[in-house]
MARKEKOL-337424 format. One line per field, with one value per residue (C-alpha): residue number from 1; z, y, x. Coordinates in nm, 4 decimals, m for minus. Layout:
N
resi <- c(NUM, ...)
c3 <- c(Z, ...)
c2 <- c(Y, ...)
c1 <- c(X, ...)
//
This chain:
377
resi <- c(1, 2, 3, 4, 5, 6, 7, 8, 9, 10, 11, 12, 13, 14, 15, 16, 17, 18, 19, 20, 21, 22, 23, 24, 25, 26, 27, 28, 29, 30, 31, 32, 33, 34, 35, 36, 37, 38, 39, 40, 41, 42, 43, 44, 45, 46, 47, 48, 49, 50, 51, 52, 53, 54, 55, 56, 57, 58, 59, 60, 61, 62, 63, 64, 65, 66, 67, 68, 69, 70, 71, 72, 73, 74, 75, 76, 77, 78, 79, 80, 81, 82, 83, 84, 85, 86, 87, 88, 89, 90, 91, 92, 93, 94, 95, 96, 97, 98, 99, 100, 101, 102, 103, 104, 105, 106, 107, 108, 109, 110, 111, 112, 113, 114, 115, 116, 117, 118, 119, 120, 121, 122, 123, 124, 125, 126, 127, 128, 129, 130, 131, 132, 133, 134, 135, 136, 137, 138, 139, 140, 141, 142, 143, 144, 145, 146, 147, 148, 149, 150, 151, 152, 153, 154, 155, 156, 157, 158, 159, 160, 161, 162, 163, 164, 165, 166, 167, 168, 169, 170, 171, 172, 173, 174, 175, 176, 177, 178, 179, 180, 181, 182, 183, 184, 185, 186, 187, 188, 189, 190, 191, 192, 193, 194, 195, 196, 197, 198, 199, 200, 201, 202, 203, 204, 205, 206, 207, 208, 209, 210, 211, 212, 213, 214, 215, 216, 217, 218, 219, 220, 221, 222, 223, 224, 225, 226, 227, 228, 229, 230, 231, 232, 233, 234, 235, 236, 237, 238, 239, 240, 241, 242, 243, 244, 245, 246, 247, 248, 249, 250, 251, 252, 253, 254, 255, 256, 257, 258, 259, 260, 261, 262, 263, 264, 265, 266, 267, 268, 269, 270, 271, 272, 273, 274, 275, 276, 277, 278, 279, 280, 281, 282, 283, 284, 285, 286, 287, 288, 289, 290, 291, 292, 293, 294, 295, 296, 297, 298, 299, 300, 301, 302, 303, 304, 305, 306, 307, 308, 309, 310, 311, 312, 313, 314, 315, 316, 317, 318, 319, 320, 321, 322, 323, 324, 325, 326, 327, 328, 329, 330, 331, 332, 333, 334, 335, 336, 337, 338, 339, 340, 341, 342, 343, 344, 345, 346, 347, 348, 349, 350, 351, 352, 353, 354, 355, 356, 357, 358, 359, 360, 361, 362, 363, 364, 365, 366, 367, 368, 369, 370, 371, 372, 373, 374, 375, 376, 377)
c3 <- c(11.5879, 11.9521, 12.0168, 11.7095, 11.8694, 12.1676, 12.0212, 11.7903, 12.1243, 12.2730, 12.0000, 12.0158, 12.3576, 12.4783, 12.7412, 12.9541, 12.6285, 12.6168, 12.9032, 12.8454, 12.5218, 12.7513, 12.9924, 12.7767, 12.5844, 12.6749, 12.5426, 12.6590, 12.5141, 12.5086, 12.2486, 12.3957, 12.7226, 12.5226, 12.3517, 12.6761, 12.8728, 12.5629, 12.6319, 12.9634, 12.9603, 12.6416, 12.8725, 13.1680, 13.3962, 13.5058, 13.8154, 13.6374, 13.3260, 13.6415, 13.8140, 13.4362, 13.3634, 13.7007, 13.6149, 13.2388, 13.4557, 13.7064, 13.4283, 13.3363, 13.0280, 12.9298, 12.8592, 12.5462, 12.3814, 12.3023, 12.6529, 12.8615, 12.5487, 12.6417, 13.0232, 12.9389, 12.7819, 13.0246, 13.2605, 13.0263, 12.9666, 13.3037, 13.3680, 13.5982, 13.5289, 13.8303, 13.7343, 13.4191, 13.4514, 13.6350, 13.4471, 13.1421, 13.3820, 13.5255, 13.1896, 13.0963, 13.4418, 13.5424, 13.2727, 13.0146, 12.7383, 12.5409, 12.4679, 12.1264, 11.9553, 12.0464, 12.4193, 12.4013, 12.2139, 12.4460, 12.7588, 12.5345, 12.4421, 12.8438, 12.9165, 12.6803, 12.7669, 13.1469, 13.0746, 13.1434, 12.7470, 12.8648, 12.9584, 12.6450, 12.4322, 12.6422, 12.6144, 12.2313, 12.2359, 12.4854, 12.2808, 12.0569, 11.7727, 11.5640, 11.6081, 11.3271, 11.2412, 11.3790, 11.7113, 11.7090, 11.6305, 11.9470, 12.1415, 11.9155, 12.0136, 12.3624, 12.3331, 12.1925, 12.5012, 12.7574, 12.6163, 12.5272, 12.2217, 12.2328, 12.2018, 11.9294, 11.7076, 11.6990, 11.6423, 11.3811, 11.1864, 11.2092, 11.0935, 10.8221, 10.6699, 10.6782, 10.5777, 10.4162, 10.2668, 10.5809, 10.6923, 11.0451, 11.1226, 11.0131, 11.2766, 11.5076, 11.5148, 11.4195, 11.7015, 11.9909, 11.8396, 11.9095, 12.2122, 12.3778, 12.2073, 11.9592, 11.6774, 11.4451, 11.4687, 11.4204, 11.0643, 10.9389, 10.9878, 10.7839, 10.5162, 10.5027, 10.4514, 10.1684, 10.0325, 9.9947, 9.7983, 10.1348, 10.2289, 10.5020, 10.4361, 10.4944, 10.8423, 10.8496, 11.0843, 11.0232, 11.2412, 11.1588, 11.1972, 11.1042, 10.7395, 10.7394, 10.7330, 10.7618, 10.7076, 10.8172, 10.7267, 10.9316, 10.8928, 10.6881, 10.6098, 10.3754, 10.5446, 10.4695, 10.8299, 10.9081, 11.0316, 11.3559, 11.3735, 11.4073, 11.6194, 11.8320, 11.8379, 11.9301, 12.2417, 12.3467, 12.3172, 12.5700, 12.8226, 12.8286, 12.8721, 13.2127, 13.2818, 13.2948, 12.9721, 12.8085, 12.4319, 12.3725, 12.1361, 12.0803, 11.8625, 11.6259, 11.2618, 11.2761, 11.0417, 11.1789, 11.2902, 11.6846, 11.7226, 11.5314, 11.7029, 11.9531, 11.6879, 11.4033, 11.6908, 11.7355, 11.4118, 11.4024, 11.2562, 11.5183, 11.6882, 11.4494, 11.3643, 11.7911, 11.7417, 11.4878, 11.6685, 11.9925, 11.7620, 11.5703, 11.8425, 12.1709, 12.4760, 12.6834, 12.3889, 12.3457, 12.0294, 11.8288, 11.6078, 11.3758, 11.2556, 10.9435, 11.1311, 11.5410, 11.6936, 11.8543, 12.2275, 12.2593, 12.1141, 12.3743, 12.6422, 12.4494, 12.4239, 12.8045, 12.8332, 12.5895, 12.7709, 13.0952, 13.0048, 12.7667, 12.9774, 12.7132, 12.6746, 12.3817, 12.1530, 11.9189, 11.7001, 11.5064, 11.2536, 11.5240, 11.6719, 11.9265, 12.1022, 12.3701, 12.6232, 12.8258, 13.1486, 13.2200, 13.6365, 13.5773, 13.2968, 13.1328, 12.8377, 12.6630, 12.3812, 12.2632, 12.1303, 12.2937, 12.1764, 12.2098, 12.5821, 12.7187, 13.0144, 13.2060, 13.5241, 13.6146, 13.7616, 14.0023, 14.2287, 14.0236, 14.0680, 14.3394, 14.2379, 14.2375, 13.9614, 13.7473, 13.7553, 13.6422, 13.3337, 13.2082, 13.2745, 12.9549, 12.7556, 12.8208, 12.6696, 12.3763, 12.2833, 12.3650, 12.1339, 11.8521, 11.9036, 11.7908, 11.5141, 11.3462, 11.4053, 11.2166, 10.9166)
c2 <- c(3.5308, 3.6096, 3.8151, 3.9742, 4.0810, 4.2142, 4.4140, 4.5360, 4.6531, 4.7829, 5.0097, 5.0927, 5.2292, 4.9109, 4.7769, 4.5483, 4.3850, 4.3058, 4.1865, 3.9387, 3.7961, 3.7446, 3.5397, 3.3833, 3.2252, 2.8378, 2.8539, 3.1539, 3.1818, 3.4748, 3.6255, 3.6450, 3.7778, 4.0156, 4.1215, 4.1904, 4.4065, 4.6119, 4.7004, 4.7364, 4.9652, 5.1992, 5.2884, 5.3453, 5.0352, 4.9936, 4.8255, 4.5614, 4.5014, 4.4212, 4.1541, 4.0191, 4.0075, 3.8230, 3.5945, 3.5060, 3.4313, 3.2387, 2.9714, 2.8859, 3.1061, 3.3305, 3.6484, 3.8053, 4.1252, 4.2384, 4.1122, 4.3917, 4.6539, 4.6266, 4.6358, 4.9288, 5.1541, 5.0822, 5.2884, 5.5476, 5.5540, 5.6261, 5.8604, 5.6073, 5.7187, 5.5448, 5.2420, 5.2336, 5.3084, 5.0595, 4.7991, 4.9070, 4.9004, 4.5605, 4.3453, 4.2284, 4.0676, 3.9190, 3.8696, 3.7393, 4.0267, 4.1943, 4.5442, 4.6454, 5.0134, 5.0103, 4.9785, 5.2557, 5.4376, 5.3967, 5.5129, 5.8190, 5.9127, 5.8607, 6.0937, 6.3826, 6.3370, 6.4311, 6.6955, 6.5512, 6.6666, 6.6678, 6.3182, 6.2003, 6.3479, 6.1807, 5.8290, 5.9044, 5.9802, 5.6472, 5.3996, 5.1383, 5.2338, 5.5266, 5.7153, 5.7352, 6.0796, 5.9483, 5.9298, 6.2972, 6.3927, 6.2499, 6.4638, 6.7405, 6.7284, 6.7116, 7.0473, 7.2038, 7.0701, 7.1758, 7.4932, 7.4252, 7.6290, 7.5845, 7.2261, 7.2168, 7.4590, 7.2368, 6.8774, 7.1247, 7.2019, 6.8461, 6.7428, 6.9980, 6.8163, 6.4558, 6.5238, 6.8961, 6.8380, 6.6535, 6.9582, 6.8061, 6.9184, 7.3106, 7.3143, 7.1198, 7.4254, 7.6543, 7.5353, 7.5920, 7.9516, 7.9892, 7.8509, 8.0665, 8.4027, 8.4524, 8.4868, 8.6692, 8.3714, 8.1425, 8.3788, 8.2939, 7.9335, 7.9107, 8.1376, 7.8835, 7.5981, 7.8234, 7.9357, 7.5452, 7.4832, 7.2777, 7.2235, 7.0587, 6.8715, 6.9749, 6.8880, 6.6188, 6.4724, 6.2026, 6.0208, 5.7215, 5.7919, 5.4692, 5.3243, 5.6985, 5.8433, 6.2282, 6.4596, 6.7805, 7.0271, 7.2980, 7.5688, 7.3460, 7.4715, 7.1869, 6.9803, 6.9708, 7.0680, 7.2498, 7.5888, 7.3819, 7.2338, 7.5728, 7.6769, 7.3747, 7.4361, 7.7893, 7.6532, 7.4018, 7.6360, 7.8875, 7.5609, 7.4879, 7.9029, 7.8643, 7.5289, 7.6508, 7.5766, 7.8687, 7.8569, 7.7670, 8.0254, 7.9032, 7.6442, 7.8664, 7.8728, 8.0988, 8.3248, 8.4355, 8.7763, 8.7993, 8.9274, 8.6584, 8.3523, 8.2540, 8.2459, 8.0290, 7.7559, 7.7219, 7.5503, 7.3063, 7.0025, 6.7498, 7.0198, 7.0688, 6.6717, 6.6328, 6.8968, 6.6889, 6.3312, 6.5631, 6.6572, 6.3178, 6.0609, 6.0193, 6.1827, 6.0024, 5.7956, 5.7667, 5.9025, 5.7916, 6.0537, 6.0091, 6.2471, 6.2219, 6.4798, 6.4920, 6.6693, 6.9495, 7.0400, 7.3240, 7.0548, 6.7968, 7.0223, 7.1068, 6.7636, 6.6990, 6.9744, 6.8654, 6.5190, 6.7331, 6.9380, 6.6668, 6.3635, 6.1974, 5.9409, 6.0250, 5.8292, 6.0184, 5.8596, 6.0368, 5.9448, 5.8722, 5.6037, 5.7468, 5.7084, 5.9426, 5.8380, 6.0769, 5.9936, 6.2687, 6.2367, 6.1364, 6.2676, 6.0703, 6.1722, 5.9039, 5.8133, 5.4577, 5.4464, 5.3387, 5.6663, 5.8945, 5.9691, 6.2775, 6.1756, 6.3875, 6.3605, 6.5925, 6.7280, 6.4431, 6.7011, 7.0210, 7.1843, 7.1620, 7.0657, 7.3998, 7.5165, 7.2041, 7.2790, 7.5726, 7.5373, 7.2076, 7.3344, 7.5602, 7.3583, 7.0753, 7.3336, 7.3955, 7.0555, 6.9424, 7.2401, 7.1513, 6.7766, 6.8949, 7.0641, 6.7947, 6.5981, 6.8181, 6.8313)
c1 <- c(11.6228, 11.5607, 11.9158, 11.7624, 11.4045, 11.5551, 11.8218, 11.4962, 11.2619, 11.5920, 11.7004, 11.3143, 11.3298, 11.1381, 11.4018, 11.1014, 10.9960, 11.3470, 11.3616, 11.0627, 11.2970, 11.5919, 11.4087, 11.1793, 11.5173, 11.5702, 11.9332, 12.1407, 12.4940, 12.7375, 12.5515, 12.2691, 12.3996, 12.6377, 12.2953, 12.1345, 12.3759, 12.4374, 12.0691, 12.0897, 12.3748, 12.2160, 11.8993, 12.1488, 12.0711, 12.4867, 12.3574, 12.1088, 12.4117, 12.7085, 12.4365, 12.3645, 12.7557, 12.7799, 12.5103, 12.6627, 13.0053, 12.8299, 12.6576, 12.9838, 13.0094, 13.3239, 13.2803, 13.4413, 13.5915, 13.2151, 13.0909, 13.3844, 13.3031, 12.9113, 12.9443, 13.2190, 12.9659, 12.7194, 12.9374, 12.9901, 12.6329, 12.5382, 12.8556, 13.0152, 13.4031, 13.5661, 13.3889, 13.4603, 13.8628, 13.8739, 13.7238, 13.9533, 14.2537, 14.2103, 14.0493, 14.3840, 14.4575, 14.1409, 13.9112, 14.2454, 14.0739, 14.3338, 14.2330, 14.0700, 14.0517, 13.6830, 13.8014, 13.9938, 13.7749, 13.4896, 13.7243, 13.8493, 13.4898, 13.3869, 13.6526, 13.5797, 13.2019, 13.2997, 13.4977, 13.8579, 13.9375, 14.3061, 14.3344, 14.1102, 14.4153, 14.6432, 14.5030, 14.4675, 14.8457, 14.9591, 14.7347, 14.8460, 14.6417, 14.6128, 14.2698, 14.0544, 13.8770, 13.5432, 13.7373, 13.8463, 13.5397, 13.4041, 13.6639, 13.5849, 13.2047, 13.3335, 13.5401, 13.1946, 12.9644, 13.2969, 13.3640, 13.7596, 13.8138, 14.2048, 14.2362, 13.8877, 14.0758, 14.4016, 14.1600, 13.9446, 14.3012, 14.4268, 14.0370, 14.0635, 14.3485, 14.2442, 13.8450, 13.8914, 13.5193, 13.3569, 13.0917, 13.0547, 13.3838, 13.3677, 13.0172, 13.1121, 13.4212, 13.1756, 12.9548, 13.2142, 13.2667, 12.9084, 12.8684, 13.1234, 12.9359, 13.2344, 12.9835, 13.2843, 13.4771, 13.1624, 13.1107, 13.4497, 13.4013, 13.0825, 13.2194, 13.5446, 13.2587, 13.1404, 13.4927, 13.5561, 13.2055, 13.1131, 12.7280, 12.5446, 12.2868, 11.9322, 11.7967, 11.4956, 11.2663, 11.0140, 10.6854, 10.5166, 10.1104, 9.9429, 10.1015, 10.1603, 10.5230, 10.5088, 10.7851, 10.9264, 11.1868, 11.3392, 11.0477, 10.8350, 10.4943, 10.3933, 10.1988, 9.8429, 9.7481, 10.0842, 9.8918, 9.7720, 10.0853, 10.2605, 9.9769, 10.0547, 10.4142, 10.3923, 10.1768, 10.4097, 10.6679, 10.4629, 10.4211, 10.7447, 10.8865, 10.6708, 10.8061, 11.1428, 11.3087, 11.5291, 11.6738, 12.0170, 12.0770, 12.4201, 12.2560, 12.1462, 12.2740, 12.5835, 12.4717, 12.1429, 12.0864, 12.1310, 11.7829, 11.6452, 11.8531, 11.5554, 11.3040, 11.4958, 11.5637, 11.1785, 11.0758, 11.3523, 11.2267, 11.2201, 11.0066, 10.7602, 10.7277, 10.6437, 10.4214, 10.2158, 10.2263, 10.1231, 9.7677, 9.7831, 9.7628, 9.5853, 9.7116, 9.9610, 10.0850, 10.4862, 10.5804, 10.8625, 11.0643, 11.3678, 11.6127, 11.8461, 12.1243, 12.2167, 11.9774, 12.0745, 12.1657, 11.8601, 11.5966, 11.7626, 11.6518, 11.2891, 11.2277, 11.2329, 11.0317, 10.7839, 10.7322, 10.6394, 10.3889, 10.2363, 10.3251, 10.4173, 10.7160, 10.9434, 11.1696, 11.3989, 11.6454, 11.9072, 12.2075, 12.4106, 12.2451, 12.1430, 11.7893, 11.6790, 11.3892, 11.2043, 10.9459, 10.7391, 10.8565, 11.1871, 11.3450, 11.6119, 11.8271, 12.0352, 12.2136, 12.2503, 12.6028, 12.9315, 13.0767, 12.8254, 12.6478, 12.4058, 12.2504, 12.0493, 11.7783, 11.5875, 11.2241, 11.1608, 11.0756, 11.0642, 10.7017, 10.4385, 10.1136, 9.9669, 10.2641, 10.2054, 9.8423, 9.9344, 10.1228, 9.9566, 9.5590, 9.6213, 9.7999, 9.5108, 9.2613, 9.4414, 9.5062, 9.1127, 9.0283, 9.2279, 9.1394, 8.7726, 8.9435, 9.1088, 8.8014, 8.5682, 8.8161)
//
């Protein structure tokens, strides 16, 4: 019950109130350690899940397969490669742990996350398993972020043949097309997706307001109060411009008119359902958002945005596990999966005082004003 509670506040964002469980536990076994530096390593704490693995050896307990696979993605969490490759390389000789799929895995998905695609494919070939599709799909999302068209093309066609009706695999093709401006071939994939009678499914986000659960589509207008939403939105949006955040057009759905790209990425879903909690709940409360699809790379970089000029801390959980945690001062961008990592830090020094003034004093007028709104409805 208590490995259970603090694998619930970690997966919740809440790593200190997992802490408190840990410590507050009379009997610690390898579970419960296990438990612990899986959570440490998911909100990028490498340093804190090494002393804990230290500590487990020290009590006189032996660490596991799970126990090397948790304290493995903590350095791919936190982009540690040298650490990491070396704790792969030496777990047969001094920890006695034979070497799973998931290991591997969880090296290969480190390696396409940094941009050494190459040697991903290379460990993939050299391993003693086969890789499953979910695997290549990792590397796949890899050649999107990295730009490597060749080698996405090739896992796409292999992809194509094992999952011919699996959509992620046609945009995460189509996405790499896109990212690297090469719109005509980002058209043909889509109209493949069609030729094969292939559809995505519709994009989701959700907020929990009370015993409330309110829902939002990608330009949803459904919402009982969804005009000060999108007057919210648009806002935000403006705050953030002057902060410094650009749209990744590249995100946008392939088929959108080039003139229009900017504008169809601005009432994404998960946007518009942080636009509501931002009017729904008091200032300076976290906000916790969920997502039935990944969320993508241009709402990433919105969302740390958001959490400066609102100062708000953000939780946002999508399909693939993954939670991402944002501090207004020190921005932090993480995914909690062993195979899936964005980690990003940034603003800890970005504005003076005078600029911050500057972008937040309007935004703090707008929201006061349409505080009193909501209030008077």
């Amino acid at each position: 019950m208590t490995n259970a509670l603090l694998t619930m506040y970690s997966d919740c964002g809440c790593i200190d109130d997992a802490w408190r469980v840990f410590n507050s536990n009379d009997v610690l076994d390898v579970i419960s350690y296990n438990s612990m530096i899986l959570a440490l390593g998911q909100h990028a704490r490498p340093k804190e899940a090494v002393e804990l693995f230290k500590r487990m050896k020290f009590s006189g307990l032996i660490p596991d397969e799970v126990t090397l696979l948790n304290l493995l993605s903590a350095f791919n969490h936190a982009g540690l490669i040298h650490e990491g490759l070396h704790l792969f390389d030496s777990m047969l000789d001094m920890e006695g742990i034979k070497l799973t799929y998931q290991h591997y895995a969880c090296v290969i998905d480190m390696l396409a996350r940094s941009g050494e695609i190459e040697e991903s494919m290379k460990t993939i070939k050299e391993m003693p398993f086969e890789a499953e599709t979910s695997l290549w799909r990792i590397v796949l999302g890899a050649c999107s972020k990295h730009g490597d068209i060749e080698t996405g093309i090739k896992i796409a066609e292999m992809l194509f043949e094992m999952e011919p009706y699996e959509p992620t695999n046609y945009i995460l093709l189509g996405n790499i097309c896109a990212r690297l401006g090469r719109w005509t071939e980002a058209e043909k994939v889509r109209s493949l997706m069609e030729k094969r009678g292939i559809d995505g499914d519709d994009a989701f986000s959700w907020i929990e307001m009370g015993q409330t659960t309110h829902r939002f589509g990608v330009d949803d207008r459904s919402h009982p109060i969804s005009e000060e939403i999108y007057r919210n939105l648009d806002r935000l949006i403006g705050s953030i411009k002057a902060a410094g955040y650009v749209p990744d057009t590249s995100f946008a759905t392939h088929s959108t008119e080039k003139d229009r790209r900017e504008e169809s990425l601005r009432y994404h879903c998960e946007k518009l359902a942080f636009a509501f909690g931002d009017l729904a709940s008091p200032s300076g409360d976290t906000l916790r958002i969920m997502k039935n699809l990944r969320v993508c790379g241009d709402c990433h970089s919105a969302y740390k945005y958001f959490s400066l000029v609102t100062g708000r801390k953000i939780v946002l959980r999508d399909n693939h596990s993954a939670i991402f945690v944002v501090a207004q001062k020190c921005l932090k961008l993480q995914a909690l999966h062993p195979q899936r990592f964005l980690y990003t830090k940034v603003f800890s020094s970005l504005m003076s005082s005078t600029l911050e003034q500057s972008i937040l004093q309007p935004y703090t007028q707008c929201k006061q004003s349409l505080e009193r709104r909501m209030r008077g409805k």
